[in-house]
C-alpha positions as CSV (number, residue, x, y, z in Angstrom):
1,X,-97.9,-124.1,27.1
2,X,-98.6,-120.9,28.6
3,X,-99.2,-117.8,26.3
4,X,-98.8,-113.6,27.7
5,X,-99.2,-113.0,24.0
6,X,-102.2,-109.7,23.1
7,X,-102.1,-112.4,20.1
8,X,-105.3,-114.9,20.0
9,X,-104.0,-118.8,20.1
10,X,-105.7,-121.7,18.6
11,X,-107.3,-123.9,21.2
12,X,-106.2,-127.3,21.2
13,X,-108.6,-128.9,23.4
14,X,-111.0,-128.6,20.2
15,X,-109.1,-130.9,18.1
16,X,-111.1,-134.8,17.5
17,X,-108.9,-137.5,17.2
18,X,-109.7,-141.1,16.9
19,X,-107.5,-144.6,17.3
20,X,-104.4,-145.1,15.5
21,X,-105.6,-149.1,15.4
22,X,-108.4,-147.6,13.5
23,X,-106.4,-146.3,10.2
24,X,-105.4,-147.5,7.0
25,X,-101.3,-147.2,6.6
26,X,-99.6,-147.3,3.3
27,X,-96.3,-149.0,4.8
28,X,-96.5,-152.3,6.6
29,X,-94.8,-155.2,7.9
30,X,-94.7,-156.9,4.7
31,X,-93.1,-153.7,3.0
32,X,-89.8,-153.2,5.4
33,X,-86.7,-154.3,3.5
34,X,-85.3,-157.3,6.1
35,X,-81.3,-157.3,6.5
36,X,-81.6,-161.3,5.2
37,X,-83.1,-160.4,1.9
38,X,-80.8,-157.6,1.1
39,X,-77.9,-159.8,2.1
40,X,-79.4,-162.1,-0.1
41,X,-80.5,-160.3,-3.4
42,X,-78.0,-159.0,-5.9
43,X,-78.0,-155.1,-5.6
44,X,-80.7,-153.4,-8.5
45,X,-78.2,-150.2,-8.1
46,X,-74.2,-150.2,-9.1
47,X,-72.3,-147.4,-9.6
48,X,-68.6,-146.8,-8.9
49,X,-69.1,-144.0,-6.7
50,X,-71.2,-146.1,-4.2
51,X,-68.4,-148.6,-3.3
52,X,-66.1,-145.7,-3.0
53,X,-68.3,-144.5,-0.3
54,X,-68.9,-148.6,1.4
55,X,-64.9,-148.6,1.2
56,X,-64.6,-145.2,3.1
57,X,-67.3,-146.3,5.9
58,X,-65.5,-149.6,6.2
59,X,-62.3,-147.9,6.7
60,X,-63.7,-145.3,9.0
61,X,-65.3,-148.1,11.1
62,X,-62.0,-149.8,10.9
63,X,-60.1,-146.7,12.2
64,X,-62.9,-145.8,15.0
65,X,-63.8,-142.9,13.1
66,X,-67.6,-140.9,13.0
67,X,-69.7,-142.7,10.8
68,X,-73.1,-140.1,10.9
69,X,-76.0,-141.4,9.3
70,X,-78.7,-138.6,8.9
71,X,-82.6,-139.5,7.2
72,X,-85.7,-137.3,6.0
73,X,-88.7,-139.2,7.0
74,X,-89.2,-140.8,3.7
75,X,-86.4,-143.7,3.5
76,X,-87.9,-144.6,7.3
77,X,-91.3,-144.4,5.6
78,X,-90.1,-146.5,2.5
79,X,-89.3,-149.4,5.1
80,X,-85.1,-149.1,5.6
81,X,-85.6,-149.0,9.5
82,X,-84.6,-153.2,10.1
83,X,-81.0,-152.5,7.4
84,X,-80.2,-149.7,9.7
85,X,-81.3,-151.2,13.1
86,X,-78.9,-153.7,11.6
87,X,-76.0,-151.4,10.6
88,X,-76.2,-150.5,13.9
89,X,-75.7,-153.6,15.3
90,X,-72.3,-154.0,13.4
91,X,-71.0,-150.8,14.4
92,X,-71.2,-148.9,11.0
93,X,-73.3,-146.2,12.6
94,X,-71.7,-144.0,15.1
95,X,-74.7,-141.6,15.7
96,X,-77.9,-141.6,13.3
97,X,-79.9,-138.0,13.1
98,X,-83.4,-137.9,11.3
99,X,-86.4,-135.1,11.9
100,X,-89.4,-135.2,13.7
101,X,-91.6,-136.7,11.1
102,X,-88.6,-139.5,11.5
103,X,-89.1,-139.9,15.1
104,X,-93.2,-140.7,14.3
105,X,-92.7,-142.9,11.5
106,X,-90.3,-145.1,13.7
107,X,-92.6,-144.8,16.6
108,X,-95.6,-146.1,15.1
109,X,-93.7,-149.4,13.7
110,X,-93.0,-150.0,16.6
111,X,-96.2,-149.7,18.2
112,X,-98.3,-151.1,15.9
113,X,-96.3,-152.6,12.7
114,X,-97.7,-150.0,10.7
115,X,-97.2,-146.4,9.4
116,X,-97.9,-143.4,6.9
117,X,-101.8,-142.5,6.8
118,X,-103.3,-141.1,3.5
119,X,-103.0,-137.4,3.5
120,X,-105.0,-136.3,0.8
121,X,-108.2,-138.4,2.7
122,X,-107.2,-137.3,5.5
123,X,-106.9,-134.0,4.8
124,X,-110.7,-133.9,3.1
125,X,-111.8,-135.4,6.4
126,X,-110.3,-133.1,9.0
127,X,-108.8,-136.2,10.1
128,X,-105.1,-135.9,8.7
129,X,-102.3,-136.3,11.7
130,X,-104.8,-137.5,14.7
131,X,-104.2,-140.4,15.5
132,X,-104.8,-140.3,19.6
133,X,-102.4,-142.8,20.3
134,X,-99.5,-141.3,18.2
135,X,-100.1,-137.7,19.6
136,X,-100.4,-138.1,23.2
137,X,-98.0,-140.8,23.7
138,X,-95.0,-139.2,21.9
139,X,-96.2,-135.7,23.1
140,X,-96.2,-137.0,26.8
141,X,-92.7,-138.6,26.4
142,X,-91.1,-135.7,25.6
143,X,-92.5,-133.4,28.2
144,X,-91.0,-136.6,30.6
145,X,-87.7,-136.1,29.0
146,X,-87.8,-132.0,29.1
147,X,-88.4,-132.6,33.3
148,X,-85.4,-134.9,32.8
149,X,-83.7,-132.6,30.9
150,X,-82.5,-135.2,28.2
151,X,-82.9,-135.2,24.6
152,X,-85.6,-136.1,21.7
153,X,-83.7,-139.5,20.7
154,X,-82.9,-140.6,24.1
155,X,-86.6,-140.0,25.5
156,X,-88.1,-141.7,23.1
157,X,-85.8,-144.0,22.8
158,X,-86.0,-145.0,26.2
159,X,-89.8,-145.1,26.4
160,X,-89.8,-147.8,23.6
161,X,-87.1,-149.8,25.7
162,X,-89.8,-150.6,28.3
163,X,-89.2,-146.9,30.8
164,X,-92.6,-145.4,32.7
165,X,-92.6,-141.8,30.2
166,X,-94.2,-141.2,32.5
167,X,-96.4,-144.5,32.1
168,X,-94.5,-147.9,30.9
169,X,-96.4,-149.2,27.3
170,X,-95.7,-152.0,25.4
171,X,-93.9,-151.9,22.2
172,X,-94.6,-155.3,20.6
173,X,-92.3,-154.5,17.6
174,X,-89.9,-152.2,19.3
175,X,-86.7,-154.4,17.9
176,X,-87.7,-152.8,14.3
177,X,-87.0,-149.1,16.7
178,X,-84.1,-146.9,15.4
179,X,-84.7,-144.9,18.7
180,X,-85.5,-148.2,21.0
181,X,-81.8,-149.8,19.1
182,X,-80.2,-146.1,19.6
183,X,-80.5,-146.0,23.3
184,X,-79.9,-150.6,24.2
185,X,-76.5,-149.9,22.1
186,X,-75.8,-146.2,23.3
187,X,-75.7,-144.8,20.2
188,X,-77.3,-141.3,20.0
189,X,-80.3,-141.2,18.2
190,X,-80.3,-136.9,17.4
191,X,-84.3,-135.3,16.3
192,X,-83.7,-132.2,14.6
193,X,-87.7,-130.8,14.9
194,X,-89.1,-128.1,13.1
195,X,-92.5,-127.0,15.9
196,X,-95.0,-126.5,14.5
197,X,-94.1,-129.2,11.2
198,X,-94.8,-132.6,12.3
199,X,-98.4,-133.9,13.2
200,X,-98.0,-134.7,17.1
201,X,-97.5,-130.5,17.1
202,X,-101.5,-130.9,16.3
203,X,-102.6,-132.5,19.9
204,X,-103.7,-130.8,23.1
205,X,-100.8,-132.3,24.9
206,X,-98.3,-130.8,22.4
207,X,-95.3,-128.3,24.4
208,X,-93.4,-126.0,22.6
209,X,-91.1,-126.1,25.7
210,X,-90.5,-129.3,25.7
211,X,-90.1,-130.2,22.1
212,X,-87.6,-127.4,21.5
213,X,-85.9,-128.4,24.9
214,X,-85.3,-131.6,24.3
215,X,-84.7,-131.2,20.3
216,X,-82.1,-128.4,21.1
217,X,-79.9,-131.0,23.4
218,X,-80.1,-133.3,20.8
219,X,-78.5,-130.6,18.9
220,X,-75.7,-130.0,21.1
221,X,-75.2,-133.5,21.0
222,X,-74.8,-134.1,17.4
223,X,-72.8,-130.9,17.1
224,X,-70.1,-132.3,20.0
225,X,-70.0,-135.6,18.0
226,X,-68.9,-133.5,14.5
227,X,-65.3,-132.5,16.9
228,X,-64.5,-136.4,16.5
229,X,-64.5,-135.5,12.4
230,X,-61.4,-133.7,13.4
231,X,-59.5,-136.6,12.4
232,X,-61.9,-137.7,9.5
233,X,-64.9,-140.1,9.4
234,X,-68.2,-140.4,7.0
235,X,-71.3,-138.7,6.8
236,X,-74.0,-139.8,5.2
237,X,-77.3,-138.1,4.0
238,X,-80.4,-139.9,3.0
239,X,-83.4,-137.7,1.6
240,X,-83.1,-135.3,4.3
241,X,-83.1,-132.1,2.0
242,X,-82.9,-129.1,4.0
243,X,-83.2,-129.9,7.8
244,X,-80.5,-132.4,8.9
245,X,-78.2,-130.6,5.8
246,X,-78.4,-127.4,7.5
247,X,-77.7,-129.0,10.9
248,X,-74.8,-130.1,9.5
249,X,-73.9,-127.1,8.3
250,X,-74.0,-125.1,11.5
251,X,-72.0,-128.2,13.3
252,X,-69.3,-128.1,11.3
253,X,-68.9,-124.4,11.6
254,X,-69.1,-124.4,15.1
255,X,-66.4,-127.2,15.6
256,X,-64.1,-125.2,13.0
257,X,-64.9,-122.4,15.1
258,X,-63.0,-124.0,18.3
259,X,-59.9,-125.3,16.2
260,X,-61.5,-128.3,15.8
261,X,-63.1,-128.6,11.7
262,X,-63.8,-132.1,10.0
263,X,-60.5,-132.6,8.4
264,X,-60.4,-135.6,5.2
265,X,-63.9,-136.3,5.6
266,X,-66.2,-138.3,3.4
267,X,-69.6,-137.4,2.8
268,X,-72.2,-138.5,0.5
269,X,-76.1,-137.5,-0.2
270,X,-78.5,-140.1,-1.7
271,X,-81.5,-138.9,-3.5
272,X,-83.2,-139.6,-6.7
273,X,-83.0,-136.2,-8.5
274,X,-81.0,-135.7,-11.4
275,X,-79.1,-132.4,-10.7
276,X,-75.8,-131.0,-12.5
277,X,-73.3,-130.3,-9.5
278,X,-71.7,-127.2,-11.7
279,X,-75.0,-125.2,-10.6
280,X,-73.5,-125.3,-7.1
281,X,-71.0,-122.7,-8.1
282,X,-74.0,-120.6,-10.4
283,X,-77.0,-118.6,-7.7
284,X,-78.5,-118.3,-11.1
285,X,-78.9,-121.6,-12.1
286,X,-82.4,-123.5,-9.6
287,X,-79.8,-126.2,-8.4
288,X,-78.3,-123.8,-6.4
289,X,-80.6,-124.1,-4.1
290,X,-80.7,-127.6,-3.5
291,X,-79.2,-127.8,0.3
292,X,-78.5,-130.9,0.3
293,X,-76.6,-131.2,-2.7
294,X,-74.7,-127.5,-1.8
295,X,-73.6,-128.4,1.8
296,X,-73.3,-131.2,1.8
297,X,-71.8,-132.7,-1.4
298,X,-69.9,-129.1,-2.3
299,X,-69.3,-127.0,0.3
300,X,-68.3,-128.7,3.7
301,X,-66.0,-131.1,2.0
302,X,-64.9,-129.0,-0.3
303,X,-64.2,-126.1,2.6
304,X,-62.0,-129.1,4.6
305,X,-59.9,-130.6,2.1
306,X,-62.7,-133.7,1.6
307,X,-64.7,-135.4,-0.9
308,X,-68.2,-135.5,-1.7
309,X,-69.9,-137.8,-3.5
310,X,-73.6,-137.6,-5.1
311,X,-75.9,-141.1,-5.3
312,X,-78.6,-140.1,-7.3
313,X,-81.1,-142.8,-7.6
314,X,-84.2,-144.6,-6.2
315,X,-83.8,-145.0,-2.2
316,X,-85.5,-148.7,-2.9
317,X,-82.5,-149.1,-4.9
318,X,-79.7,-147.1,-3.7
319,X,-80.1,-147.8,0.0
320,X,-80.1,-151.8,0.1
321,X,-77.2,-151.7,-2.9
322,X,-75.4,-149.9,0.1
323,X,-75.9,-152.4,3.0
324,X,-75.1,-155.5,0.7
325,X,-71.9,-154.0,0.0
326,X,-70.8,-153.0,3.7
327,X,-72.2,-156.4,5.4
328,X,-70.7,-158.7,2.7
């Protein structure tokens, strides 16, 4: 990443980084919820708004309508990757967006069963986000794709199918892959990145270039799928509270823009913090502020004659009450 800047840049090539086999993860293959015990165990979570949303998905899907799933980092972290691998699958997922730190989480499962290191350690011991392995492999991937001129999702997406990105690696848990399910079934897998937020932006082999290149097609990607919410669909927000929001946002506007805005649609937003959706209205009141809640349970439906719907609850909860509903 070349630099004409007067401006002094940091040097990369001084960063230490040691083997991801080496660290301690918080999540693990024991913690992922697996689509046979959430078909199995009665739903902790209930509430009527909930099945509204399942019924509007399930009638989308029915009707070959968008059905966008978009993630923060911390539902992939919380171990939800195998319930919507499995979604997938059925054909309840028409295109699933999620941030970089999304992207990582889902990478490392698959690499090594494992992810989510200890920040505050990791932090005290100069050690926090370098990993070698996670770093040089995504980092490498993506400069691959940028050459190609293809997109965050797909590259790594088609790395963890088994392509040279450049060089071919093995993936011995790549069926647990959002990305690696993404690109067998052709759904698009979008990364919204913020450079210079997520940990593989720490490594020597980290590209500006290329991260924003192939980040920005996955942009034009997701926005071209928002014109098929023209004639209605569902989209669906999990923890993602300003990134993937905003995306939407923009989208939307752009498609409305061309004569083509999301007419009828559905949306919904699942997080765990109790908010009064009256402040939405109020820039005096903190939960203004709140994107999530604003764009996407207020404003975007509101501005195309849809509904929105707020699922405020734990994700452990919330998330595998809503797959037992739409798979049984």
């Amino acid at each position: 990443m070349k630099s004409r800047s007067p401006f002094s840049r940091f040097d990369f090539t001084r960063i230490r980084r040691y083997s991801l086999a080496t660290r301690e993860n918080r999540t693990r293959a024991g913690d992922l919820v697996w689509p046979e015990t959430a078909r199995k165990t009665k739903p902790a979570f209930q509430s009527r708004d909930l099945d509204t949303v399942a019924r509007a998905i399930l009638a989308a899907k029915r009707a070959r309508k968008p059905v966008i799933w978009m993630t923060g980092a911390h539902p992939l972290k919380c171990g939800f990757s195998p319930l919507i691998v499995d979604l997938m699958k059925r054909g309840f997922v028409s295109l699933f967006a999620t941030n970089g730190a999304g992207t990582i989480h889902d990478f490392e499962l698959a690499l090594i069963g494992e992810t989510s290191e200890h920040v505050p350690d990791g932090l005290r011991m100069g050690t926090f986000g370098f990993a070698r392995e996670t770093g040089r492999l995504m980092n490498l991937a993506l400069r691959h794709g940028n050459r190609k001129k293809i997109g965050h999702g797909e590259s790594l997406g088609r790395f963890l199918c088994g392509e040279p990105f450049p060089k071919q690696v093995n993936f011995p848990h790549g069926d647990w892959s959002i990305l690696a399910t993404g690109w067998r079934l052709r759904i698009p897998v979008t990364a919204h990145v913020t450079v210079g937020g997520d940990i593989i932006h720490q490594h020597p082999e980290f590209d500006g270039e290329a991260v924003g290149g192939c980040s920005g097609r996955d942009f034009a990607i997701f926005a071209a799928h928002c014109e098929r919410l023209v004639r209605g669909g569902v989209v669906i927000n999990i923890g993602s509270a300003v990134t993937n929001p905003e995306v939407l946002l923009k989208s939307v506007s752009m498609c409305s823009n061309i004569g083509k805005p999301p007419r009828g649609i559905v949306t919904a937003n699942f997080d765990f913090q109790p908010v009064n959706l009256a402040h939405m209205r109020d820039e005096r009141k903190p939960g203004y502020y709140h994107r999530d809640l604003k764009s996407i349970v207020t404003r975007i439906p509101q501005a195309f004659g849809g509904r929105g719907y707020y699922i405020c609850g734990d994700f452990l909860k919330t998330v595998p009450a809503l797959y037992h509903t739409l798979v049984s």
